[in-house]
C-alpha positions in Angstrom: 0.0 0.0 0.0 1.3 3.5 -0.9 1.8 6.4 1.9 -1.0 8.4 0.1 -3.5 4.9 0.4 -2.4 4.4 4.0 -3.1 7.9 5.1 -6.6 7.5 3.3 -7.4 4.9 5.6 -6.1 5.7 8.5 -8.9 8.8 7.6 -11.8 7.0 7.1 -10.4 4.7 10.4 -10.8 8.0 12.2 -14.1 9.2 10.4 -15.7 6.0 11.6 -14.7 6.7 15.3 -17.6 8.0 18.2 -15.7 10.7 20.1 -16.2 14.3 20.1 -13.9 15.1 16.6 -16.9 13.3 14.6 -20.4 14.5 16.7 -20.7 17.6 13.9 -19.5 19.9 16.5 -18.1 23.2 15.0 -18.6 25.6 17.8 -17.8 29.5 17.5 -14.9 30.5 19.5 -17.1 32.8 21.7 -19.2 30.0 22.7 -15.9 27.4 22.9 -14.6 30.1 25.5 -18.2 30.6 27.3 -18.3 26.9 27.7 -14.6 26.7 28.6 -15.7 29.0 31.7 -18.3 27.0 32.6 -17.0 23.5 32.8 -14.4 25.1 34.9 -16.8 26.1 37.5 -18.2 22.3 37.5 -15.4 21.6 40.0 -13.9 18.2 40.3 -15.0 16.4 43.8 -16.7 13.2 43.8 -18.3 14.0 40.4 -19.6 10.9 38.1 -19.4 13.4 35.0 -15.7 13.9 35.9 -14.5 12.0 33.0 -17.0 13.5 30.6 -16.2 16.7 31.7 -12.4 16.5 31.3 -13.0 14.8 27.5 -14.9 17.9 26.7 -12.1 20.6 28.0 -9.6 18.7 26.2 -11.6 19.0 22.9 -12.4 22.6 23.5 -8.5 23.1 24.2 -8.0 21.7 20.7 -10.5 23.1 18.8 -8.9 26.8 20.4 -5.4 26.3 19.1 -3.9 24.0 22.6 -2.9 20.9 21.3 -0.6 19.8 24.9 -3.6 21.5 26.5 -6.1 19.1 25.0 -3.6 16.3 25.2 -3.6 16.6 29.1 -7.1 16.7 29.5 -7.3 13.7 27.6 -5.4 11.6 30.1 -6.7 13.5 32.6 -9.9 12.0 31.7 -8.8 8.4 31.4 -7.7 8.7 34.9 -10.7 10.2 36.1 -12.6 7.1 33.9 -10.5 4.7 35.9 -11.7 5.9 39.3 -15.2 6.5 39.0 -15.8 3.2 37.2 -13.0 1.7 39.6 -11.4 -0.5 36.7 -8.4 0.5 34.1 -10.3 -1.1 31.2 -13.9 -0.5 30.1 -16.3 1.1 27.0 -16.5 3.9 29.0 -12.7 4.8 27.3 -14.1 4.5 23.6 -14.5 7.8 23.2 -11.5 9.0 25.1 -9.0 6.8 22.7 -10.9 8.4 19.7 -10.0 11.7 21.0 -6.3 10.8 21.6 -6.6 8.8 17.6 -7.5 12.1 16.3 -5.3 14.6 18.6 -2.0 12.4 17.7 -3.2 12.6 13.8 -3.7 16.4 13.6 -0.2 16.4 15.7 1.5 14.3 12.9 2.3 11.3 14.6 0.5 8.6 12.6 1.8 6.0 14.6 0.5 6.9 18.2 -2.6 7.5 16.2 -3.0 3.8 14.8 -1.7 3.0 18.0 -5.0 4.7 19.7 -6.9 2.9 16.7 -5.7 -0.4 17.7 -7.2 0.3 21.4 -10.4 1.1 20.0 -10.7 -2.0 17.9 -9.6 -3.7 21.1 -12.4 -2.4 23.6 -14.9 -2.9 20.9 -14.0 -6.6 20.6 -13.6 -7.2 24.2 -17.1 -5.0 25.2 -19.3 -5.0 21.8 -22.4 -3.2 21.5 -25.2 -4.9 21.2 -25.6 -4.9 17.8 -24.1 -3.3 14.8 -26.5 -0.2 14.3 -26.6 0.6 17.9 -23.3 2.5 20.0 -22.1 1.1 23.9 -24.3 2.4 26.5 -21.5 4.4 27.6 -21.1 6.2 24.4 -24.9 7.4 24.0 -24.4 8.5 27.5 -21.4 10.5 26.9 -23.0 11.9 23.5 -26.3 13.0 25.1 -24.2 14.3 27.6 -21.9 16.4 25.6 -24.2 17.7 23.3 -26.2 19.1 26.0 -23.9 21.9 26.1 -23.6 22.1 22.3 -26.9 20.9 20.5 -30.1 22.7 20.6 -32.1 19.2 19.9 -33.5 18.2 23.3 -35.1 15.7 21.7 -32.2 13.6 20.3 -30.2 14.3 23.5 -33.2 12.5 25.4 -33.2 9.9 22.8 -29.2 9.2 23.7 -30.0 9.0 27.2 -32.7 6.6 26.9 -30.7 4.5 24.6 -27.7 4.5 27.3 -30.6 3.8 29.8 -32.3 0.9 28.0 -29.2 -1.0 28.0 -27.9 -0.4 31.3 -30.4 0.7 33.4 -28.2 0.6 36.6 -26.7 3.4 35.8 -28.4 6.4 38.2 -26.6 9.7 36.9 -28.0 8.7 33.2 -31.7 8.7 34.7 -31.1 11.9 36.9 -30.1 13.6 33.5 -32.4 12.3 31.2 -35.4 13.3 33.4 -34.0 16.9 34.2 -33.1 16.7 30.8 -36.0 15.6 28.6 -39.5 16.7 27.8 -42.1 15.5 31.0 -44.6 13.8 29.2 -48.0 12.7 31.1 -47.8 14.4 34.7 -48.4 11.0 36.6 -45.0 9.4 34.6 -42.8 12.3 35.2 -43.8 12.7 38.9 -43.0 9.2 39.3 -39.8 9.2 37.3 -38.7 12.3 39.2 -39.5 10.0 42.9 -37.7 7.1 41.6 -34.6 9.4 41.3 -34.9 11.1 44.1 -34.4 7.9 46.0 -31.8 6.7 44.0 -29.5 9.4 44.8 -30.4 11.1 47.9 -27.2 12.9 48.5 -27.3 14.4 45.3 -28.4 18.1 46.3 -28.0 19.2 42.3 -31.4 17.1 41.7 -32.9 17.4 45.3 -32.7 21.2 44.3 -34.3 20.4 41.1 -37.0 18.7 42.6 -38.1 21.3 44.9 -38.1 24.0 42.2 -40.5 21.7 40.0 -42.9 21.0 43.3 -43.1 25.1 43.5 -44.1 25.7 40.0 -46.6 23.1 40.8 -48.0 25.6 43.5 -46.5 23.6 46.3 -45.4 25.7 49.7 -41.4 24.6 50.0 -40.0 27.3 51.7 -39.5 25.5 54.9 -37.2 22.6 53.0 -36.3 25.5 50.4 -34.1 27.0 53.9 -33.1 23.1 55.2 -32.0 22.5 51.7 -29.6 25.4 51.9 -28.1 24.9 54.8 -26.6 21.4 53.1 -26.1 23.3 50.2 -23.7 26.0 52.2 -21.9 22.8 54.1 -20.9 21.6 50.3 -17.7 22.2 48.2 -18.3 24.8 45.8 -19.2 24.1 42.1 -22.1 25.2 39.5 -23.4 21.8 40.0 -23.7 22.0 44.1 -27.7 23.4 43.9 -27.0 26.8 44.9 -28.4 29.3 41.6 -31.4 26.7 41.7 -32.2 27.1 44.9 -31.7 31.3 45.2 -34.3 30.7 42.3 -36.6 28.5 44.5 -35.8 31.4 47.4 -36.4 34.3 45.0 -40.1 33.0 43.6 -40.9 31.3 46.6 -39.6 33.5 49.9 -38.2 37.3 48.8 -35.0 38.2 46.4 -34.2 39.6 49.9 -33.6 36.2 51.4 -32.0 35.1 48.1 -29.5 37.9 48.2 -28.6 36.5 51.9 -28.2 33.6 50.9 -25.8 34.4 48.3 -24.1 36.9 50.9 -23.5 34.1 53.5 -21.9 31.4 50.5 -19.4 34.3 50.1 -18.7 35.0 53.9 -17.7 30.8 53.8 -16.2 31.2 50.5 -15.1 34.9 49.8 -12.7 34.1 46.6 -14.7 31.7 44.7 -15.7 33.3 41.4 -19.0 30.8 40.9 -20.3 32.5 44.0 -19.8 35.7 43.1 -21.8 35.5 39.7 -24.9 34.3 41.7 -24.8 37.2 44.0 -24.4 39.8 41.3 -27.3 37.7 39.5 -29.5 38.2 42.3 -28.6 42.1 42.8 -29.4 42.7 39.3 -32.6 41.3 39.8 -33.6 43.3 42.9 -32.5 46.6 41.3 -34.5 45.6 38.4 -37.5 45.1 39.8 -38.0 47.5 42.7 -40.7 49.4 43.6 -39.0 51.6 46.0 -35.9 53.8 45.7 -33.0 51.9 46.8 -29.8 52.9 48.5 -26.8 54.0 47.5 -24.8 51.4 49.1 -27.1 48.2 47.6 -26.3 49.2 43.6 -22.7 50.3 45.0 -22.6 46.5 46.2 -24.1 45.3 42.6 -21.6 47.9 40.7 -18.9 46.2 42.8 -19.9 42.7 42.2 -20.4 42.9 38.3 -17.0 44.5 37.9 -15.7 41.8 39.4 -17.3 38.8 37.9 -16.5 41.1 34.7 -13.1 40.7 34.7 -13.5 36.9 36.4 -15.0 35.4 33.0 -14.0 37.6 30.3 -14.5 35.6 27.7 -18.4 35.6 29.0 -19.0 38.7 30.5 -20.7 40.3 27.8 -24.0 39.7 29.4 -22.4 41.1 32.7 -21.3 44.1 31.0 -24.7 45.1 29.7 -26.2 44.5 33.3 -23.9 46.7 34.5 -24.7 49.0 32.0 -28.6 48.8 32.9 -27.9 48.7 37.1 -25.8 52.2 36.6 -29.3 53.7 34.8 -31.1 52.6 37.7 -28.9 54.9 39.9 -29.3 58.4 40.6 -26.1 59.7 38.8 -25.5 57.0 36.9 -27.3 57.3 32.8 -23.9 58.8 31.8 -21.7 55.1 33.0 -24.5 53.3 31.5 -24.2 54.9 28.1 -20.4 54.9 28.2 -20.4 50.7 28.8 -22.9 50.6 26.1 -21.0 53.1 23.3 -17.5 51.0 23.9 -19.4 47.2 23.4 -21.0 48.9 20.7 -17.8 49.3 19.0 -16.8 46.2 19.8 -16.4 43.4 17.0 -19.0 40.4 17.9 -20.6 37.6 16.5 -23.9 38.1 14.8 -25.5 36.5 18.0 -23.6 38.4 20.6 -24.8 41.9 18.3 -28.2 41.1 18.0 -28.3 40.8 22.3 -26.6 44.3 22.0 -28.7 45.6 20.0 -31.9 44.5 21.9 -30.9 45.7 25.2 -29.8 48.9 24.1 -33.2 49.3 22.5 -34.7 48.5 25.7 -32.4 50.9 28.0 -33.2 53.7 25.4 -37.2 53.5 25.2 -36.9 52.6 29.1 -34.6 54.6 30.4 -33.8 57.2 28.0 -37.2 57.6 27.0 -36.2 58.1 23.2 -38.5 55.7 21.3 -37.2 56.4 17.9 -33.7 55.8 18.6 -34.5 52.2 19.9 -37.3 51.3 17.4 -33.7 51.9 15.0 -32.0 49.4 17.4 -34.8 47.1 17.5 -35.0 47.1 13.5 -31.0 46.4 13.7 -31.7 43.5 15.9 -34.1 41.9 13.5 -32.5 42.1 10.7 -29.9 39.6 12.4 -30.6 36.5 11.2 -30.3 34.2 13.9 -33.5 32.8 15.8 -33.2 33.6 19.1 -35.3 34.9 22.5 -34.0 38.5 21.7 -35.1 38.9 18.0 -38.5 37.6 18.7 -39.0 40.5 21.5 -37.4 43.1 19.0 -40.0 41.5 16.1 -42.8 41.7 18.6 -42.1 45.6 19.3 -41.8 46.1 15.4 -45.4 44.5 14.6 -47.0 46.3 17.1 -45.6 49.4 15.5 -46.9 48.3 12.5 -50.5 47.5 13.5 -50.8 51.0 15.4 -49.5 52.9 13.3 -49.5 55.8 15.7 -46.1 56.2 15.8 -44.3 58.9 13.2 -41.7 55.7 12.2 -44.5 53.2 11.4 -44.0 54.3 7.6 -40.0 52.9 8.0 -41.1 49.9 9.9 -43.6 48.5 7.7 -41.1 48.8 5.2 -38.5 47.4 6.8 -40.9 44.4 7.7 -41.5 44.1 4.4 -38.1 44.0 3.0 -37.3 41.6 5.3 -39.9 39.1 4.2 -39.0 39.3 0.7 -35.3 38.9 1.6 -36.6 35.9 2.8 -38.8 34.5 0.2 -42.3 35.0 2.7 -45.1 36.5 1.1 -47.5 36.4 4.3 -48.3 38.8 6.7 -47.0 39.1 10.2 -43.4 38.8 10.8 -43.8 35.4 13.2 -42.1 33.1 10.6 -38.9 34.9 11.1 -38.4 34.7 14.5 
């Protein structure tokens, strides 16, 4: 065989592989760093996910330029493998070898790569799947977990899980995320799903969290376990997976964003440097400037201000979210429109992705009808936000504000809306009134 035949195979070798190079994942590098900053604040202690979690930085490393990076979270994660499943040698390390196939290949060293092939082919005679149109358990499980950070399609995530679950039912971290994870289905089902769960893992306070917050929307008084579940909560290493935004959710709709904001307050007197921390608590500030009634005091959006600069320069590669609340919290203070409009003039300015603009552009139009109280000025920001093409919670608000322009009429830029509208539906090939197909 020629050198030009043999690399040909060893490509389609590696095509064929399950592992996170061949799951159609081609992630901007915005959301590659946003993710990057979030697995990090998973933690490491006692997690099940651990090995999941350390596949996924590795390929993240990769696809942003670290190659020894990526290559150490690789191992990392077959060590992590070896002690959560207590055994050197399992399906569970399909995936990881594919990663290490494909790293070694981009890295030139064909050898170490058919080396990695050769341990795939290995574990795949030694633990087969049960047929030959159907993955290992522990690959659907890792899929459906992966591309839950990746993949809008709840539906085939779900479908991975309950694949992964079908075969090896045992397995109690695949059914707590496949029912937190999947559509609920008849009520009597997903109640009992949900209690089967809840005794399976007891000591998980991610899910017990969960639960609680599901029994509230359900119109169920929880506040009394709402404060026993956070006093476990506070006794627990910190990590986004620990229960702690859930339940200052469950304390904010169910007791006051007062009692939330204490909460948050006494996880940072425990654990004053932990970033994680910090981001709930300036979450949960935002939230009470936003929605008060009464005039606040100085010292409460000093404490916000403070916060948010913080987290700010704590995840910069996902702060833009944290800049804009910042922007908003310093036009809720006294002396403060002339910050706000500063933070929004430089991120205007600044060169984003066509997603990241189109959040820009909403929020400024709703900070200058709202708080600047010019309406044409945002209706132009609103119209600049629509045009983005790219579905999302944003554009439909900014489409919403549009159409009822439109249908009014009483405004002196319904004439430059209704043709915008328009144009925008022929750009788009839709004859039909109403601008809800392009949302």
């Amino acid at each position: 065989m020629s050198a030009a035949q043999s690399q040909t195979t060893l490509v389609e070798k590696l095509q064929a592989l399950q592992c996170h190079f061949t799951w159609d994942m081609d992630p901007s590098r915005s959301t590659l760093l946003h993710q990057r900053e979030k697995l990090v604040d998973i933690g490491t202690e006692g997690k099940s996910w651990l090995g999941h979690i350390y596949n996924l930085r590795g390929f993240i490393q990769f696809k942003l330029g670290s190659t020894e990076d990526a290559q150490s979270f690789f191992y990392k994660a077959a060590e992590a493998f070896s002690q959560t499943r207590n055994a050197d040698d399992g399906p569970w390390l399909v995936v990881n070898y594919g990663n290490l196939a494909w790293l070694h290949h981009h890295l030139g060293d064909q050898a170490e790569s058919e080396a990695y092939l050769s341990k795939v082919d290995a574990l795949m005679k030694k633990y087969p799947p049960p047929s030959q149109d159907e993955l290992h358990a522990e690959t659907y499980a890792e899929k459906a977990w992966t591309l839950m950070k990746f993949s809008t399609d709840k539906e085939l995530v779900a479908d991975y899980f309950q694949r992964a679950i079908r075969m090896q039912p045992d397995m109690v971290e695949w059914n707590t995320c496949h029912v937190m994870y999947s559509d609920k289905g008849p009520e009597a089902d997903y109640w009992e799903k949900m209690r089967v769960v809840k005794k399976q893992e007891p000591e998980n306070l991610y899910f017990a969290v969960y639960y609680l917050e599901q029994r509230a929307m359900k119109g169920e008084d929880v506040r009394d376990e709402a404060r026993e579940l956070a006093e476990k909560v506070l006794r627990n290493p910190v990590s986004s997976y620990s229960g702690l935004k859930g339940l200052l959710r469950v304390y904010k709709n169910c007791l006051t964003i007062d009692e939330a904001i204490d909460l948050a307050e006494e996880a940072l007197k425990h654990h004053p440097d932990e970033r994680y921390l910090k981001k709930c608590a300036a979450l949960y500030y935002k939230w009470l400037i936003y929605f008060s009634k009464s005039l606040l005091k100085q010292s409460m959006i000093d404490r916000a201000v403070s916060l948010h600069e913080e987290v700010i320069s704590l995840y910069p590669h996902s702060s833009l979210m944290k800049k804009i609340d910042l922007a908003n919290i310093h036009a809720k203070s006294i002396h403060g429109m002339a910050k706000a409009e500063q933070i929004y003039q430089d991120l205007l300015r600044m060169n984003l992705e066509p997603a990241e603009q189109q959040v820009l552009y909403n929020t400024y139009a709703k900070y200058l009808n709202f708080d600047r109280r010019d309406r044409n000025k945002s209706i132009q920001y609103h119209m600049k936000a629509a045009a983005i093409p790219h579905r999302s919670s944003f554009r439909r608000y900014s489409f919403r504000v549009l159409d009822k322009i439109n249908e009014e009429r009483t405004n002196n830029m319904w004439r430059e809306v209704e043709e915008f509208l328009e144009n925008l539906k022929e750009q788009c090939g839709f004859n039909n009134t109403g601008s809800d197909v392009l949302m």
